[in-house]
C-alpha positions in Angstrom: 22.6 55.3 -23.2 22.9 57.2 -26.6 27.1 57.8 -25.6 27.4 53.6 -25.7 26.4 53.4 -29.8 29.2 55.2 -30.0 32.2 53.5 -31.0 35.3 53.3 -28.3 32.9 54.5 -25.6 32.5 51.2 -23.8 36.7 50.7 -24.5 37.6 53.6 -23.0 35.6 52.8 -19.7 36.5 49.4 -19.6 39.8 49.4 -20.6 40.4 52.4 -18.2 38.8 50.0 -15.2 41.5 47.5 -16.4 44.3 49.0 -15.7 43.4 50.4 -12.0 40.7 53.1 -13.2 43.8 55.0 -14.1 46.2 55.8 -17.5 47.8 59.0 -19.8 46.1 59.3 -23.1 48.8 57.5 -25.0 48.5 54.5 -22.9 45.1 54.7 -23.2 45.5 54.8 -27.1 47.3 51.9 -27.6 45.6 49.9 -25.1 42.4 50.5 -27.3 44.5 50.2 -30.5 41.5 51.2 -32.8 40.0 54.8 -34.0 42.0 58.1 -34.6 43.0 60.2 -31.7 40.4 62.9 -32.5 37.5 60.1 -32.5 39.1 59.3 -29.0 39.5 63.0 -28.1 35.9 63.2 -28.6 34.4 60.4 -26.7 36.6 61.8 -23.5 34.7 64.6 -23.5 31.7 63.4 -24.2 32.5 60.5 -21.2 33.9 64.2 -19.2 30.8 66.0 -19.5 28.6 62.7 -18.7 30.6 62.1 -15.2 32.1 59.0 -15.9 35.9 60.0 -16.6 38.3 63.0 -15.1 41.6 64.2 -16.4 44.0 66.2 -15.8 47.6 67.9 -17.8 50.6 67.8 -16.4 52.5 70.9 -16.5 56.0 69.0 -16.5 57.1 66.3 -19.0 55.3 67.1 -22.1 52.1 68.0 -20.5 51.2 64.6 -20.7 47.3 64.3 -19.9 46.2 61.9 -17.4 42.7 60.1 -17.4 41.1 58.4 -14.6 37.7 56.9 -14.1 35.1 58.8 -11.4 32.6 56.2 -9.1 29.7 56.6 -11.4 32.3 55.5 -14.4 33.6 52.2 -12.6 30.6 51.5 -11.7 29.2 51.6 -15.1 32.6 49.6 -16.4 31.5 47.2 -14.2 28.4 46.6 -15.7 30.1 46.8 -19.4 32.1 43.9 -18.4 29.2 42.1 -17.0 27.0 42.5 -20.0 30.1 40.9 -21.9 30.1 37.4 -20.0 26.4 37.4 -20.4 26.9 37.6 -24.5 
């Protein structure tokens, strides 16, 4: 539970479940709109190492990376979004 006090935690997984569980880390960025790119940097691996997100680097175009969301993290996205129509 500790990872949601953390700001852009619950935007990433949400915004990511938004937009079909799926996006590249500048889309991602400017979806959120908010925070540096290292404070988002962070929370992706911290969301990685939890189970909640994948990603992967392309090797063409840049080596854009590309983040999705796992079952465990839709599920809980789910539930973020829920817990917002409640408040």
């Amino acid at each position: 539970m500790e990872i949601f006090a953390k700001a852009g935690s619950a935007d990433i997984l949400v915004t990511l479940l938004e937009n079909q569980g799926k996006l590249f880390l500048t889309e991602l960025k400017r979806k959120i709109g908010k925070g540096s790119m290292s404070t988002l940097n962070t929370r992706l691996i911290e969301l990685k190492s939890l189970g909640l997100i994948k990603d992967e680097q392309e090797s063409k175009f840049g080596g854009r990376r590309y983040i999705w969301l796992t079952s465990k993290g839709k599920k809980i996205a789910k539930y973020l979004l829920e817990i917002d129509t409640i408040i």
